[in-house]
C-alpha positions in Angstrom: 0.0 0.0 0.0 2.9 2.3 0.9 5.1 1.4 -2.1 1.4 2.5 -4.4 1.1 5.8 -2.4 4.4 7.1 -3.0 3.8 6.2 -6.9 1.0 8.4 -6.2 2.3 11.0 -5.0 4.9 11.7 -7.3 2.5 11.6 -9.8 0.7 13.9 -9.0 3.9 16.4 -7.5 7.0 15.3 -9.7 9.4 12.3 -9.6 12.2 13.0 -7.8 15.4 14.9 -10.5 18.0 13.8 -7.8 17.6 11.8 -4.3 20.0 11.4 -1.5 21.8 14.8 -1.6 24.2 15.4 0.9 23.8 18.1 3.6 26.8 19.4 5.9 28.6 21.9 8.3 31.6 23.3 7.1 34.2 21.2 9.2 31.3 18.2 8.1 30.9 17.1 11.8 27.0 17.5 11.1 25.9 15.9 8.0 23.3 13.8 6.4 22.3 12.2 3.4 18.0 13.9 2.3 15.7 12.0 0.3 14.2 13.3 -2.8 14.8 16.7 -4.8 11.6 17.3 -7.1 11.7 20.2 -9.3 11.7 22.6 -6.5 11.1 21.2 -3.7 12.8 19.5 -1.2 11.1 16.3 0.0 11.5 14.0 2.8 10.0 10.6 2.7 7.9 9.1 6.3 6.6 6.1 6.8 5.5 6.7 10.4 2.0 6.1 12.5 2.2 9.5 13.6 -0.8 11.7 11.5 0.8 14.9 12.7 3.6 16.9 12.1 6.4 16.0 14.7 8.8 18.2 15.7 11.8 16.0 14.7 10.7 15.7 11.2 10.9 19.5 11.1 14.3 19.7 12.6 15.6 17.2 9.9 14.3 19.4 7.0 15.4 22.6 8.2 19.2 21.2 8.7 19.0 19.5 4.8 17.5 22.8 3.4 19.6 24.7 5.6 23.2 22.9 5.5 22.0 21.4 1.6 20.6 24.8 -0.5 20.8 28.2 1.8 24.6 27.9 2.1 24.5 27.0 -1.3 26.4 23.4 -1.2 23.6 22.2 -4.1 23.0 24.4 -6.5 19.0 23.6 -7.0 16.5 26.2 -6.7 13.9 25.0 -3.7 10.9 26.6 -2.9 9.2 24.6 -0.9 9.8 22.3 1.7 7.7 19.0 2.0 7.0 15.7 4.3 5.6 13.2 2.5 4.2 10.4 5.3 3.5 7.4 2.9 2.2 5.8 6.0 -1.0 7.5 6.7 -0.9 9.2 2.9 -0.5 12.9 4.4 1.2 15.7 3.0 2.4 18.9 5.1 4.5 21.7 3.2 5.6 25.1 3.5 7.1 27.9 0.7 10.3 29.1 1.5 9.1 32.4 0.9 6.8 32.3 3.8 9.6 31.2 6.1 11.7 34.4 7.8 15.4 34.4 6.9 16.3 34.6 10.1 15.2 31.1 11.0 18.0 29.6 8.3 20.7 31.9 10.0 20.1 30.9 13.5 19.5 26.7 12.1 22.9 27.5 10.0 24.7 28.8 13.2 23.6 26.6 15.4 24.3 23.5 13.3 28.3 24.8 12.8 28.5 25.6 17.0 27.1 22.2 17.0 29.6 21.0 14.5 32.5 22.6 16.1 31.3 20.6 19.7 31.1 17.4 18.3 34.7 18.0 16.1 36.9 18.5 19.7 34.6 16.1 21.2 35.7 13.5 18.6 39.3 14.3 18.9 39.8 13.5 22.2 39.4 10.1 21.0 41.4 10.4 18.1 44.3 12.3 18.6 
């Protein structure tokens, strides 16, 4: 049933021009791999139970679109930001437009103080 839904979807928004992108700090201490690029719009694939919007799934797309596009590591245009729960077949999205600016800076700073934590933290081991 899920495999049909996402089939679905993308018909009816756009198969995917590019999937796992890669997203990360400068020193890369905070990375990850996102799902799907349609045309212009970044997507990430659920499969939860949940029916609502959780807070992690937020987290994760703002860190892609954030570490991914604003600081311009891939060079696709997005303008909009989607959560595609194949699960229970729901769809929440928002334009990029309608987000403040402000939220990517203090996502983008906290993500490379976080980056820069984890890099010393790891070294200890290392070195």
């Amino acid at each position: 049933m899920m495999i049909q839904r996402v089939e679905e979807f993308f018909e009816e928004f756009g198969w995917p021009i590019r999937d796992a992108f890669f997203a990360k700090t400068e020193n890369g201490f905070v990375s990850g791999d996102g799902d799907y690029l349609l045309k212009h719009t970044l997507l990430d694939l659920k499969v939860s139970v949940k029916t609502t919007m959780q807070i992690s799934w937020v987290r994760q797309l703002l860190l892609y679109y954030t570490l991914g596009f604003y600081n311009h590591f891939n060079k696709e245009d997005i303008e909009r930001l989607m959560i595609f729960n194949a699960r229970t077949n729901t769809v929440f999205f928002i334009d990029i437009a309608n987000i403040d600016q402000s939220v990517f800076e203090f996502v983008y700073d906290a993500a490379e103080k976080q980056s820069k934590i984890n890099e010393r933290e790891l070294r200890k081991y290392i070195n």
